[in-house]
C-alpha positions, -999 to +999 in steps of 0.1 A: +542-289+510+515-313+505+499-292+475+536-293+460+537-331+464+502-335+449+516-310+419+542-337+413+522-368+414+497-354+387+530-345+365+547-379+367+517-397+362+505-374+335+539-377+317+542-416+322+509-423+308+504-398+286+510-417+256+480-440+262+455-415+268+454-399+233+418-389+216+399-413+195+424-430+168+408-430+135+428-457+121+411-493+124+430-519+141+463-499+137+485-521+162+475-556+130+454-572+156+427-583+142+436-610+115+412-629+094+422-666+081+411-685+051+399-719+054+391-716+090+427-715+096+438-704+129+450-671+132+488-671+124+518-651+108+506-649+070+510-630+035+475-607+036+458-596+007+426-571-005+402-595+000+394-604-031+424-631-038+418-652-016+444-644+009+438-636+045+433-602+056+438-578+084+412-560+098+409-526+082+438-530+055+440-537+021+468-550+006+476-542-032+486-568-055+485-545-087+508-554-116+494-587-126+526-601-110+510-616-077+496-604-039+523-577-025+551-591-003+533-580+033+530-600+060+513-595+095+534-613+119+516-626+147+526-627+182+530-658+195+565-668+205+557-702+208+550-718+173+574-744+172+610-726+177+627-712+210+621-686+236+649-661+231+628-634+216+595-620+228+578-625+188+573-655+166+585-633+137+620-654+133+607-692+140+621-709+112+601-740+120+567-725+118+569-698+097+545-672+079+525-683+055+531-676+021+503-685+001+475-680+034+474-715+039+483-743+065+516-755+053+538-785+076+567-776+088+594-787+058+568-796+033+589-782+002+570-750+003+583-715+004+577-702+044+589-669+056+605-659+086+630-630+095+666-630+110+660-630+148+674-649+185+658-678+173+665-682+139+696-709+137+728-689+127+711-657+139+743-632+149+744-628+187+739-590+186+700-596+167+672-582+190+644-589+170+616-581+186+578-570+191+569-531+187+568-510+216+530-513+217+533-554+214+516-579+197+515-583+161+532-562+135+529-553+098+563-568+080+564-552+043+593-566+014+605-533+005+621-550-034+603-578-040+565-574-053+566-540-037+530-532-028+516-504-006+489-516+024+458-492+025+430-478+047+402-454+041+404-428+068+372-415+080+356-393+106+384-364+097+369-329+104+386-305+068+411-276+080+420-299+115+451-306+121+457-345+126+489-364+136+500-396+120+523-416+142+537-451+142+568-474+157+586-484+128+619-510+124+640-530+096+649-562+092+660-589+071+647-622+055+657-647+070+687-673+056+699-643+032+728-619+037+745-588+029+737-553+044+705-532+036+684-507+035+652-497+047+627-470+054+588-463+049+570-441+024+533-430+039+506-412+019+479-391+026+454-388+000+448-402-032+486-409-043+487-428-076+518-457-072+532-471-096+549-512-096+579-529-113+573-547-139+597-576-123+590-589-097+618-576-077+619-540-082+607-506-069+572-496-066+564-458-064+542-431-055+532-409-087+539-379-066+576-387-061+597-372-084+627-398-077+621-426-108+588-417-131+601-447-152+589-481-135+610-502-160+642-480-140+655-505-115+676-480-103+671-479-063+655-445-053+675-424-024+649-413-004+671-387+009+671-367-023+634-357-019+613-334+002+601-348+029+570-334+031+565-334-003+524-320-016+510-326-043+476-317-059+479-297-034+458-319-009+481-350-009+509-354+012+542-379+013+559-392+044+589-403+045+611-418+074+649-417+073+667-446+055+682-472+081+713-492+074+705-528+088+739-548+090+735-583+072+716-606+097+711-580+116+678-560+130+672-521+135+654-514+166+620-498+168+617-462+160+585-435+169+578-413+141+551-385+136+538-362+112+511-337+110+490-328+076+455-307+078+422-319+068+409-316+035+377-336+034+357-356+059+380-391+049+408-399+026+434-430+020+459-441+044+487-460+022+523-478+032+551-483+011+582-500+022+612-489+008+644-515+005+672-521-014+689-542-027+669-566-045+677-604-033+692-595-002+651-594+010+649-562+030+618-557+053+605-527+068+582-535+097+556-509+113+530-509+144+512-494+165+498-467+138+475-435+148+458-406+134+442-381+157+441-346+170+462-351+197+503-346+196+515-383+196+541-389+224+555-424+226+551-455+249+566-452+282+599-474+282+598-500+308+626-475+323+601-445+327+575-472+344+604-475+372+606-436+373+571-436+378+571-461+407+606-449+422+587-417+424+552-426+439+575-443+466+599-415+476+568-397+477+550-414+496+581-418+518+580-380+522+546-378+532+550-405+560+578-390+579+562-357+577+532-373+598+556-386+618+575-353+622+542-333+630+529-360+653+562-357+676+559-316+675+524-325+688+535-350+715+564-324+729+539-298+728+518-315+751+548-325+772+560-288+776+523-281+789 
């Protein structure tokens, strides 16, 4: 009995935390902790760039600004609840008094420049149903424009071992801009390799990966359907597109946090990471958000909800309860045997 009870512990704790104890991640600073500020700015929701525009940037990541049309539209949203708005949502995402920055740089609240904040609890005129809120893994999150100045965010992946297979996973969610309306739609676009992109030449259009067959033209402003391609598309025959399911997000409104994973194998000792949100329709900004992103050997499962912590302790306790009234039990055998002789 006791070896049975032992047997179950090691499950439940092994499936509870299993999630946290993967192998190494290769990806650097894959959950957008690490931020760093221009001007000696503090660290705070901002536009990011590629380091060579003069934009903040995040650990890690590179942000394309390709097109001669300005830095990409992405934005690491810090976590900090407490800028200057309310408490009804666990992110600082939808504070429409202290918003992101736009341009990387302190702005006062109101001071006639452009801020950016999403739809969200605290965001005045927010719809009652909006649960905006941090990833699964918490903290900070990347927050991409999936229309306007549609630009992928990179990494160089090293440390990759060729003919290995390697998981990619990440939490993933949509939202909208703040103060706009009108449904949309939004999804993410992930290469592996060396995947050419292409840009709009407006500034709100489509960008593209070279390998995806749905709109060679970049002066097309025709929306692409990401259901019309192959998921797993190769090409080159070493890189490899990712694409997540296309979400609906009501006008306002916010699509929850999703766990995605893929798989692709090694072909060389590193290669490039990209992101590309995918939104439609221009003007109605939408905004694909993504955290906690991994690559390693290990099959990705996701966080334990706060549900499955309760299991977990519901479990060690009826356990536990078990255990104690068999001492009991066997204690009063003991104490009847001696009674009987």
């Amino acid at each position: 009995m006791r070896i049975r009870l032992v047997t179950l512990l090691t499950a439940l704790m092994a499936f509870t935390l299993g999630a946290p104890l993967q192998a190494a991640n290769l990806v650097i600073n894959g959950n957008f902790e690490l931020l760093a500020m221009t001007n000696g700015n503090a660290a705070h929701s901002t536009i990011i760039g590629n380091g060579a525009n003069g934009l903040p940037t995040s650990t890690g990541w590179t942000s394309r600004d390709d097109g001669g049309l300005g830095a990409g539209y992405n934005f690491i949203m810090v976590n900090n609840p407490g800028y200057l708005g309310g408490p009804n949502s666990q992110t600082g995402a939808d504070d429409i008094f202290d918003g992101a920055y736009t341009n990387g740089n302190v702005q006062a609240p109101f001071d006639g420049q452009q801020r950016f904040s999403l739809w969200g609890p605290d965001y005045p005129g927010a719809l009652p149903g909006n649960t905006l809120t941090n990833s699964p893994t918490g903290g900070s999150f990347l927050a991409a424009d999936g229309s306007y100045l549609n630009r992928p965010v990179e990494q160089t992946i090293t440390g990759l071992t060729p003919g290995t297979t390697y998981y990619l996973s990440f939490y993933w969610a949509a939202a909208q801009q703040g103060g706009f309306g009108g449904d949309t739609k939004e999804g993410w676009i992930v290469c592996i390799g060396t995947c050419g992109f292409k840009t709009s030449p407006l500034t709100e259009g489509l960008a593209f990966f070279d390998a995806d067959a749905g709109n060679t033209d970049p002066a097309d402003m025709r929306p692409n359907d990401l259901g019309d391609y192959d998921p797993l598309l190769i090409t080159n025959g070493t890189d490899k597109l990712f694409k997540t399911s296309v979400v609906t997000t009501p006008e306002g409104g916010f699509t929850p946090w999703q766990f995605e994973s893929f798989s692709f194998t090694a072909t060389s000792t590193s290669t490039t990471l990209s992101l590309l949100a995918y939104g439609t329709p221009p003007g109605q900004p939408p905004f694909s958000l993504i955290d906690g992103i991994t690559i390693d050997t290990i099959v990705p499962m996701p966080v334990p909800e706060p549900t499955s912590w309760a299991m977990m302790l519901i479990g060690f306790g009826v356990i536990g309860g078990v255990m104690r009234t068999r001492r009991r039990s066997t204690n009063g055998r003991d104490a009847l045997a001696s009674q009987i002789v």
